[in-house]
PyMOL CGO cylinders between C-alpha atoms (Angstrom):
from pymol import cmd
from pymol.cgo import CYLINDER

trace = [
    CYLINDER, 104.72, 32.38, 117.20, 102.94, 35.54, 117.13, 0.3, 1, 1, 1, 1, 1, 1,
    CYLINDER, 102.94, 35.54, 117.13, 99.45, 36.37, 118.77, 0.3, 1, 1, 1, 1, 1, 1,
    CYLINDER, 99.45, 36.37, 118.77, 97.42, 36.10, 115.38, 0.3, 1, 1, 1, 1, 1, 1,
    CYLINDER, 97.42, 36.10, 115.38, 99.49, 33.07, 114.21, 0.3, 1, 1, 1, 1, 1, 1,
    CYLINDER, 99.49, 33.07, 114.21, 98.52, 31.33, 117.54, 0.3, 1, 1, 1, 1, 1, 1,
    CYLINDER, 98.52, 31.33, 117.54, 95.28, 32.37, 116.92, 0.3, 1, 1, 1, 1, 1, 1,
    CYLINDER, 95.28, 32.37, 116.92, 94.70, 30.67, 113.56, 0.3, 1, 1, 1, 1, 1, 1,
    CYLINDER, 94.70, 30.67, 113.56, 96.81, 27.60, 114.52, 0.3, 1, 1, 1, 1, 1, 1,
    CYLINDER, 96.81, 27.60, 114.52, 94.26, 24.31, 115.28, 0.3, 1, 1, 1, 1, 1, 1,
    CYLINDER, 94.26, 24.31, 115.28, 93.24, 24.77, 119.11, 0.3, 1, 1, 1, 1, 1, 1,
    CYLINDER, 93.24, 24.77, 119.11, 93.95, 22.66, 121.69, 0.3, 1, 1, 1, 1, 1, 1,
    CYLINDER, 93.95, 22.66, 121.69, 91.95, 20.42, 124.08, 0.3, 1, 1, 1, 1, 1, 1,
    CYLINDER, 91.95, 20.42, 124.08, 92.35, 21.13, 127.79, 0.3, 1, 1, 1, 1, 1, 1,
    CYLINDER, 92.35, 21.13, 127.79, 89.91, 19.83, 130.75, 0.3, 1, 1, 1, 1, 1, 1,
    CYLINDER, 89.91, 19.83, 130.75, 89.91, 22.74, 133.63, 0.3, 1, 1, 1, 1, 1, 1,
    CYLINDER, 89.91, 22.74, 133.63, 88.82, 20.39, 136.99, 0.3, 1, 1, 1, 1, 1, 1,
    CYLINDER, 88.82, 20.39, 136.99, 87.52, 21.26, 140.80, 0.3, 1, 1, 1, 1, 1, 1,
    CYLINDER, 87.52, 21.26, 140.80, 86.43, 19.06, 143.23, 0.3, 1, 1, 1, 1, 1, 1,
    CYLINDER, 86.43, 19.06, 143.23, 83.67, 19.90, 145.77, 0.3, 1, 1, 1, 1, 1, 1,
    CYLINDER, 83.67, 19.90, 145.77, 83.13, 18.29, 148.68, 0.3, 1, 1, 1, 1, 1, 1,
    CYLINDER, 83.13, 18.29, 148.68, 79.88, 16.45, 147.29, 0.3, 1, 1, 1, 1, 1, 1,
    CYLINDER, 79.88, 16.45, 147.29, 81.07, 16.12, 143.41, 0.3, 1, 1, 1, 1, 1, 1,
    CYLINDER, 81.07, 16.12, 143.41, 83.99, 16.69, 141.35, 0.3, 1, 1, 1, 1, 1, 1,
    CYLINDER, 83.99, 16.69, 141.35, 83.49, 19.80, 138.07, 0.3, 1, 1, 1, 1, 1, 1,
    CYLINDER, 83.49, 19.80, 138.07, 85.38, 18.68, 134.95, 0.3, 1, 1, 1, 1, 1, 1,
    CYLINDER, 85.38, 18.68, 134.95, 85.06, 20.61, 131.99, 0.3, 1, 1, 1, 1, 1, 1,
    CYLINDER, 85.06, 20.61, 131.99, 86.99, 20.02, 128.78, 0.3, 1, 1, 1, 1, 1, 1,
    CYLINDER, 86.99, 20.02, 128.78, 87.58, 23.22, 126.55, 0.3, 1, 1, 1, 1, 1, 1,
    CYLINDER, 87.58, 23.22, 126.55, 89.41, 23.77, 123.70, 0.3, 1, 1, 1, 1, 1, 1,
    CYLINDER, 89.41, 23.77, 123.70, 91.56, 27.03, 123.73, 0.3, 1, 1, 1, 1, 1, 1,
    CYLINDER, 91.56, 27.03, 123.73, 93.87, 28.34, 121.19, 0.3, 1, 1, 1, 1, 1, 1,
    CYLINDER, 93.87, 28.34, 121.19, 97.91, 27.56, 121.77, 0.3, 1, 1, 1, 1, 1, 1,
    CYLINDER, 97.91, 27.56, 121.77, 99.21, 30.01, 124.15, 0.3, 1, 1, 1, 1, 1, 1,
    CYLINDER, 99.21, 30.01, 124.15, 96.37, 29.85, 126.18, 0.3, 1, 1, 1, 1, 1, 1,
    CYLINDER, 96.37, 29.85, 126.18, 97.34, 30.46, 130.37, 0.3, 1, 1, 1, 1, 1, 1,
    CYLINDER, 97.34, 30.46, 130.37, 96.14, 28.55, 132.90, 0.3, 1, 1, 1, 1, 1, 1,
    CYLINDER, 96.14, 28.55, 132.90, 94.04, 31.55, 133.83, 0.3, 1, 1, 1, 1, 1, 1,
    CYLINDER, 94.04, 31.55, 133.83, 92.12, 31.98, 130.30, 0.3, 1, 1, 1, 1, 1, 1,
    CYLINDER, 92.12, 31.98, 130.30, 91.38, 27.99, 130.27, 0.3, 1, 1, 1, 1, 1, 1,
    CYLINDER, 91.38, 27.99, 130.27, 89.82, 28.63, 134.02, 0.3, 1, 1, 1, 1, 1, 1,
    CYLINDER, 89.82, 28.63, 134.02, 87.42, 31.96, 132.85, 0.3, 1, 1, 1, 1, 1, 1,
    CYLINDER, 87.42, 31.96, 132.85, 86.73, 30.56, 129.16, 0.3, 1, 1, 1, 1, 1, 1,
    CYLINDER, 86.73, 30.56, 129.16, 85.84, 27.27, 130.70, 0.3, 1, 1, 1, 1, 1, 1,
    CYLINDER, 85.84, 27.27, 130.70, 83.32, 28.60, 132.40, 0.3, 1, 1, 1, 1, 1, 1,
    CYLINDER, 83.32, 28.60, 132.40, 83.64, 26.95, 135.66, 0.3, 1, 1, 1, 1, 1, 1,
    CYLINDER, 83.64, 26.95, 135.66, 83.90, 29.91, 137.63, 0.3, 1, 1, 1, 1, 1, 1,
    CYLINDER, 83.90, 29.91, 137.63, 79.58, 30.25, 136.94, 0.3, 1, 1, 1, 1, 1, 1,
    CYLINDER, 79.58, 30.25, 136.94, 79.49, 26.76, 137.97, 0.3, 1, 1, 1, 1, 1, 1,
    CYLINDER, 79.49, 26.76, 137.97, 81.57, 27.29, 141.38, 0.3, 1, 1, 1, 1, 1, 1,
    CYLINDER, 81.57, 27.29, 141.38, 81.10, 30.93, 142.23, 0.3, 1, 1, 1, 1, 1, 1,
    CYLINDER, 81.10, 30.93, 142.23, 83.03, 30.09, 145.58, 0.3, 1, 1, 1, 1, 1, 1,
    CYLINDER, 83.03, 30.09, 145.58, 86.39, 29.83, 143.16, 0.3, 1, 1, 1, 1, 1, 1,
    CYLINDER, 86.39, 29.83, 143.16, 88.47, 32.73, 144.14, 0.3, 1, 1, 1, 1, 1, 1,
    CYLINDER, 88.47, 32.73, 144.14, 91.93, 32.14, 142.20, 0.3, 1, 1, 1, 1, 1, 1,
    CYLINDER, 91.93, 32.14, 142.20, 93.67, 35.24, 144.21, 0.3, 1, 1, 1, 1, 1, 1,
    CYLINDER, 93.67, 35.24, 144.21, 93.31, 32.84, 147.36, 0.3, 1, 1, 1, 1, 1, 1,
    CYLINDER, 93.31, 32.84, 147.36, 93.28, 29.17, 146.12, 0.3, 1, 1, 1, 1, 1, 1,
    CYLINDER, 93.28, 29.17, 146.12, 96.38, 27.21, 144.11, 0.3, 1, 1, 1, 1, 1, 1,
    CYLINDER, 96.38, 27.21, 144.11, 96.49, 25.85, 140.96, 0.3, 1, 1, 1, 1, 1, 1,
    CYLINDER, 96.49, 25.85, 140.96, 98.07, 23.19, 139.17, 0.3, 1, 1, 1, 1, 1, 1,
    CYLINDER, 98.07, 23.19, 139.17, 98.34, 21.27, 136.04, 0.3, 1, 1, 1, 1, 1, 1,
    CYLINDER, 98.34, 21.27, 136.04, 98.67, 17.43, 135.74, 0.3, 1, 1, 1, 1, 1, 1,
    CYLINDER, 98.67, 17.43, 135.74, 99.28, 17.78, 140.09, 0.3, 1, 1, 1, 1, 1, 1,
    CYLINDER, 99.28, 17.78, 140.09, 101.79, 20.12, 139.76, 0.3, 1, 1, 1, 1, 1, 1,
    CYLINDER, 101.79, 20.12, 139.76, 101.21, 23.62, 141.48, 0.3, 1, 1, 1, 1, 1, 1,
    CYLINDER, 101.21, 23.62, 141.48, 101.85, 26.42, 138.96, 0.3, 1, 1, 1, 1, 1, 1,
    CYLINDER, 101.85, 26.42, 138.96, 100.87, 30.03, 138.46, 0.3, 1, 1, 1, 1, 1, 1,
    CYLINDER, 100.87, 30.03, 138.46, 98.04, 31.65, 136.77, 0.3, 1, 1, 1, 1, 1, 1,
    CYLINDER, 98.04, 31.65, 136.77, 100.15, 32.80, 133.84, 0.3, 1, 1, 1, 1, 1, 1,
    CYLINDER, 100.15, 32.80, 133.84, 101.78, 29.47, 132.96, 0.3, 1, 1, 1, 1, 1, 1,
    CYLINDER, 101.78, 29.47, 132.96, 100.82, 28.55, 129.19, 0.3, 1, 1, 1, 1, 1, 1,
    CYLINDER, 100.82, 28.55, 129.19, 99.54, 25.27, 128.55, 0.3, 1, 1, 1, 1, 1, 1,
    CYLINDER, 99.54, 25.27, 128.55, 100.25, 22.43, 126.12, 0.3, 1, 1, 1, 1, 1, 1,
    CYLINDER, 100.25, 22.43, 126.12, 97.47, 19.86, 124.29, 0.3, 1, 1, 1, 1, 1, 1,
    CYLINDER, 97.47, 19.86, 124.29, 96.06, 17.75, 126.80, 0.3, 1, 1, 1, 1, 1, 1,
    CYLINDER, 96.06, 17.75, 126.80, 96.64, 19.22, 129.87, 0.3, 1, 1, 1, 1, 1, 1,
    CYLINDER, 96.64, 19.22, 129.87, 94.32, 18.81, 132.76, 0.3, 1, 1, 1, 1, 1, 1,
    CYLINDER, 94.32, 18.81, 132.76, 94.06, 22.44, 135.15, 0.3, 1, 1, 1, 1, 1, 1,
    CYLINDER, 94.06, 22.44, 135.15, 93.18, 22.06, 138.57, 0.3, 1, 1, 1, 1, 1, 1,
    CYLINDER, 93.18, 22.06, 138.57, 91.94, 24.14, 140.94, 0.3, 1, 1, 1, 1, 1, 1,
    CYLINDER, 91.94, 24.14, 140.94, 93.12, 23.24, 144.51, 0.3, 1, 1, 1, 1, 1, 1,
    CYLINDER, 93.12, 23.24, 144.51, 90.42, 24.07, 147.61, 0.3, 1, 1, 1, 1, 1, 1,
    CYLINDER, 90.42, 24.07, 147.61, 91.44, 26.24, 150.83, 0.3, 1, 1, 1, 1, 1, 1,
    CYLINDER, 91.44, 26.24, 150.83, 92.95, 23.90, 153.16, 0.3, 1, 1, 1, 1, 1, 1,
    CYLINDER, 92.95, 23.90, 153.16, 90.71, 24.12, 156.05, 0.3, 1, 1, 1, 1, 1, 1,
    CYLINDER, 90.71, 24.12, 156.05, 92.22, 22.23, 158.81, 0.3, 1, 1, 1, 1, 1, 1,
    CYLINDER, 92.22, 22.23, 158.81, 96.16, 22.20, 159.63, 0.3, 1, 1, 1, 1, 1, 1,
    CYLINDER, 96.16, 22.20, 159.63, 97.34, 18.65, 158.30, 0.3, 1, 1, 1, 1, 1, 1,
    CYLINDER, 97.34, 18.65, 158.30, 100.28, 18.38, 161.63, 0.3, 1, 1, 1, 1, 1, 1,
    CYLINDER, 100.28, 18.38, 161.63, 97.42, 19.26, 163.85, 0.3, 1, 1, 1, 1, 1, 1,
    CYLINDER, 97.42, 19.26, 163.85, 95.40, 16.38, 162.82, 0.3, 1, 1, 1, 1, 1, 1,
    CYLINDER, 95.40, 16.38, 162.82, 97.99, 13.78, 162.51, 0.3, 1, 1, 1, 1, 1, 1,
    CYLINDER, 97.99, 13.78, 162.51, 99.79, 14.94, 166.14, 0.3, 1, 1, 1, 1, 1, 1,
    CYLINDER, 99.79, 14.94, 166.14, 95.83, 14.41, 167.44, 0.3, 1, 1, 1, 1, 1, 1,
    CYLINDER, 95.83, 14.41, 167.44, 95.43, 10.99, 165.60, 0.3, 1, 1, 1, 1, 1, 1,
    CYLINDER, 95.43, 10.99, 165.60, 98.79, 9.49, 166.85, 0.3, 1, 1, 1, 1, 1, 1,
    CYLINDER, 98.79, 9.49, 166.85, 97.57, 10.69, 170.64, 0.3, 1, 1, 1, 1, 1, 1,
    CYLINDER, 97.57, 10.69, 170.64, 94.23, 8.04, 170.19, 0.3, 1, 1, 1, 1, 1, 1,
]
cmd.load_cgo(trace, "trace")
């Protein structure tokens, strides 16, 4: 499908998702098909929302699944935008089993 028949095809509905500490973001947005994961993040708009987002640093995923920026996206799919990891996940479990 070319780039102008995408455009004029029916768009489809998308929900681009980040959870804060305090409070989960979800915003749905309809895109046309052919849309990356990166276009549903910026026309979304949750990037104003969450100016901390920096998607050169932090993962991404759709439906759980980590995928790149550039993957295209179907009707319903849910984008989510994964926070730094801040603490080292062995570290914490070697220090829990030592209590």
């Amino acid at each position: 499908m070319s780039q102008a028949e995408r455009a004029a095809a029916d768009p489809i509905r998308v929900a681009v998702v980040y959870a804060k500490p305090a409070r989960q973001v979800w915003l749905d947005v309809e895109v046309p098909p052919g849309t990356t994961v990166e276009q549903a993040i910026e026309r979304s708009g949750i990037l104003r929302h969450c100016p901390e987002i920096d998607l050169s640093r932090q993962k991404v995923g759709v439906h759980a699944k980590i995928c790149a920026l550039d993957a295209v996206l179907e009707d319903g799919a849910r984008v989510e935008i994964y926070r730094p990891i801040t603490a080292d996940p062995d570290a914490l479990a070697a220090r829990a089993g030592s209590d």
